[in-house]
N, C-alpha and C positions, 0 to 999 in steps of 0.2 A: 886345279883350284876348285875345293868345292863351293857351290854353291850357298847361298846366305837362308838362312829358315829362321825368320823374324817373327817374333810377337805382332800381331798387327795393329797393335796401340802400342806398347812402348817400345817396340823392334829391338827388344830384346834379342840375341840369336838363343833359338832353342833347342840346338843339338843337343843332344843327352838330357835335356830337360821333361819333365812333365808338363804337356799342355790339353788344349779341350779345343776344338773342333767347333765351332758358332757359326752357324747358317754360311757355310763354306768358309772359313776365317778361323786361322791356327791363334789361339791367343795362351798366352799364360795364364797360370792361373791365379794369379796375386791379380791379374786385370781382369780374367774371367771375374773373379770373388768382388773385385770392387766396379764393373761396367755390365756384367751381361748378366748375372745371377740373378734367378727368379725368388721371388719374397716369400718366403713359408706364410701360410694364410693363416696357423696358429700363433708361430711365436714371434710374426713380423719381419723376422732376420733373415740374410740372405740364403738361399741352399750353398755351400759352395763346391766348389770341385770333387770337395775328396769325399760331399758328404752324399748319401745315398735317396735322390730324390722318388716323391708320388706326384702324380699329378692325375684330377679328373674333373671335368668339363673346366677346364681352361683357370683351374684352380691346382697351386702345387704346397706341397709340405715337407720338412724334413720326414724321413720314417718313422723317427722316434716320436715329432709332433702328433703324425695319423694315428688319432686314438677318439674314441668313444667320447662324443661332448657331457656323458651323462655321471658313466662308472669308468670313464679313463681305459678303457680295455685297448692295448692295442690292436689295429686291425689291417697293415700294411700288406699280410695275408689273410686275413680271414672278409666274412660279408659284412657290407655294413647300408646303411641308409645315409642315402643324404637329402637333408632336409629344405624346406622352399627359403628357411630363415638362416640357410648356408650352413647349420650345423650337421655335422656328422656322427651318426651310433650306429653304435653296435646291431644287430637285427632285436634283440630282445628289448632293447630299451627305445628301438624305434616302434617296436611294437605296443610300448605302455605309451611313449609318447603321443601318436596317433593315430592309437587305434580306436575301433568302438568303444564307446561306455558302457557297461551293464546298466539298464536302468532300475535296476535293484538294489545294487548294492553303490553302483557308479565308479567304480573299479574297471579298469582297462581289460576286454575280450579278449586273451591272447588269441592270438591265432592256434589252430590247432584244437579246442579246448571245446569241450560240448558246450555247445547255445542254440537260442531259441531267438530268431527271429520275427519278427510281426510289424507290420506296416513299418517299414522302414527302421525301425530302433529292435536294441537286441540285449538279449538277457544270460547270463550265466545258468547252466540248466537248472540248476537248485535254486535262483533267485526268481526265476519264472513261478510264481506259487499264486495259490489260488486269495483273494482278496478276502474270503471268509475263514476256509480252516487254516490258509499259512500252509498245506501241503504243496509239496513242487507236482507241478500239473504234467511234466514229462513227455510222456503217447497220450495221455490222456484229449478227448475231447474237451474244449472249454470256450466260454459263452464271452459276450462285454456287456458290460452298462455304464454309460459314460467312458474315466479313464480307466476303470476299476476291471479286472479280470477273474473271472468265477469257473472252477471247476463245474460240471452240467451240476452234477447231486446238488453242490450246493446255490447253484441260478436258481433249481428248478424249488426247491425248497425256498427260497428269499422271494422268488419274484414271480414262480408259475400260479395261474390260478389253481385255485383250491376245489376238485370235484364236491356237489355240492350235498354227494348222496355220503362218500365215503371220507371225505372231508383230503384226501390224500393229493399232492399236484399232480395237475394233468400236464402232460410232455409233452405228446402231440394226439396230431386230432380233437376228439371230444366233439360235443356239441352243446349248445345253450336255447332251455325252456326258460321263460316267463325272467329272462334277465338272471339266469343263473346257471355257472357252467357245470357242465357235468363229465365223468368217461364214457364213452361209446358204451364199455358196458359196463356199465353202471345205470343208465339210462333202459331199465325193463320196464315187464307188467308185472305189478304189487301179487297178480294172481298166477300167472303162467311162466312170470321168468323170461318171459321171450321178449327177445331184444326190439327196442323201438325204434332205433336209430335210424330207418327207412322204411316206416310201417305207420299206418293211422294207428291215431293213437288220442285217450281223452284222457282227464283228471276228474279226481272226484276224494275233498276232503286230501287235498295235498298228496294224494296217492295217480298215479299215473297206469291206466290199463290198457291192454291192445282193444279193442273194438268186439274182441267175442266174447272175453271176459264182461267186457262192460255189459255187453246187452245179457250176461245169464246170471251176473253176479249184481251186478250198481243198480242198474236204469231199472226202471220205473215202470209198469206197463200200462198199455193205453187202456183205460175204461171201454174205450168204443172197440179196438181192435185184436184186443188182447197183447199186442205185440210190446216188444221193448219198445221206450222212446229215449234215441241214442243220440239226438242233437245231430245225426247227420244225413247229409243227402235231404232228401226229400221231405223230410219228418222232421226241419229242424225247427219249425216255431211248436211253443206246447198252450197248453190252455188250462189251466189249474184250477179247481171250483172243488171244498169242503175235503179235503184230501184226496181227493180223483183226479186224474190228468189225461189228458186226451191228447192224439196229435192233434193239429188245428183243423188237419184237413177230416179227421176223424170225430170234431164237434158238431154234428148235423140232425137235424130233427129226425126222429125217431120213426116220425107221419111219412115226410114230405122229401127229406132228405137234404132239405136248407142248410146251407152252413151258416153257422149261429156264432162263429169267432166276432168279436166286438161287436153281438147284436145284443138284442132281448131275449130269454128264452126262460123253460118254467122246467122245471124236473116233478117227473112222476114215476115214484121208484126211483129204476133204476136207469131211467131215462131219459131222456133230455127230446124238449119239443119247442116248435117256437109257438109265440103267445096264439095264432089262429090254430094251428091244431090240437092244442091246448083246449081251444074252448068247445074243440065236436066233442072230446072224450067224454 
């Protein structure tokens, strides 16, 4: 006698029949399709025996359901994305769905696809362009101001100071006379050319000279000493009387050798005396 092989809900016998096997439990499958069959998470309906199940994280579908939430692609073999909002696509339209935005154009960064980075947000390479001429900034260096992005040429031209001799911007470096920038060189002597950038250095009539220029070309020479008076060092106060100039320390009686800066004194000739030896002569 053989033995009885029952459905285990309707004890059915299922010799020569088709059945399905359920967490150790022979069932048919008219009872498979109507008690144990998991619910296609597409089309709500049961999978049933004969039909050809997916399943992935504790979610299952017909094969024919597993398709692309976006463009319907099927993907029961191929990659796909699944998303936190439970849908499923394709890789290419999981990649427009959430991917980077260009902040350019605002269009989805495929993956793959040349871009440009920066503080966190990202650009398609040709929408990365510079804020003045519209060219794509590429390998180029390039500058900010505010949210605005500038190729250097054009920073340096909108917003570099203006050297103040050649009128051109200055990039880096430079230095600033009397509240006005200038380029390192650009910054000479009117007479010699030679650079002032770490050199004494005087002005005379908006013109700027090194210090040997000045004393053989500008200054002045002393009455008393003959020498230039170059405003520095030693010789920097002067004393002026009838267009003659003296160093201060160089205004002293003629007699006696008194210095006569903010006194009284009497000129004879070419001379200068104070008012007592003024009165032997």
């Amino acid at each position: 006698m053989t033995d009885r092989f029952d459905c285990y809900y309707c004890r059915d016998n299922l010799h020569g029949k088709k059945y399905v096997k359920k967490d150790e439990k022979h069932v048919c499958t008219k009872c498979f399709d109507k008690l144990c069959a998991n619910t296609c998470a597409e089309c709500r309906r049961p999978i049933g025996a004969d039909s050809k199940e997916l399943h992935h994280k504790n979610r299952y579908w017909h094969e024919d359901c597993f398709r692309c939430a976006k463009c319907y692609k099927p993907l029961a073999s191929e990659p796909f994305n699944a998303r936190d909002d439970g849908k499923i696509m394709c890789g290419k339209c999981g990649s427009r769905e959430d991917g980077n935005r260009c902040q350019g154009c605002y269009k989805v960064v495929m993956p793959g696809t040349q871009n440009v980075e920066y503080k966190n947000k990202v650009w398609h390479e040709e929408c990365f362009t510079c804020f003045e001429c519209k060219q794509p900034i590429r390998t180029q260096s390039f500058l900010t101001k505010g949210d605005d992005i500038y190729c250097a040429p054009c920073h340096d031209k909108k917003f570099a100071k203006k050297c103040f001799h050649c009128k051109q911007p200055i990039t880096s470096g430079g230095i600033s006379y009397q509240d006005q920038p200038w380029h390192s060189e650009c910054f000479v002597c009117h007479t010699c050319r030679k650079p002032l950038a770490a050199a004494r250095f005087t002005s005379h009539e908006n013109n700027v000279y090194c210090v040997d220029c000045f004393k053989t070309d500008v200054a002045k020479k002393c009455h008393g000493c003959k020498n230039p008076i170059t405003g520095f060092g030693h010789g920097t106060n002067v004393v002026n009387y009838e267009g003659y100039s003296w160093h201060e320390y160089c205004f002293n009686c003629k007699k006696c050798s008194l210095s006569l800066a903010n006194k009284r004194f009497v000129i004879n000739g070419e001379h200068i005396y104070c008012p007592d030896c003024a009165k032997k002569l």
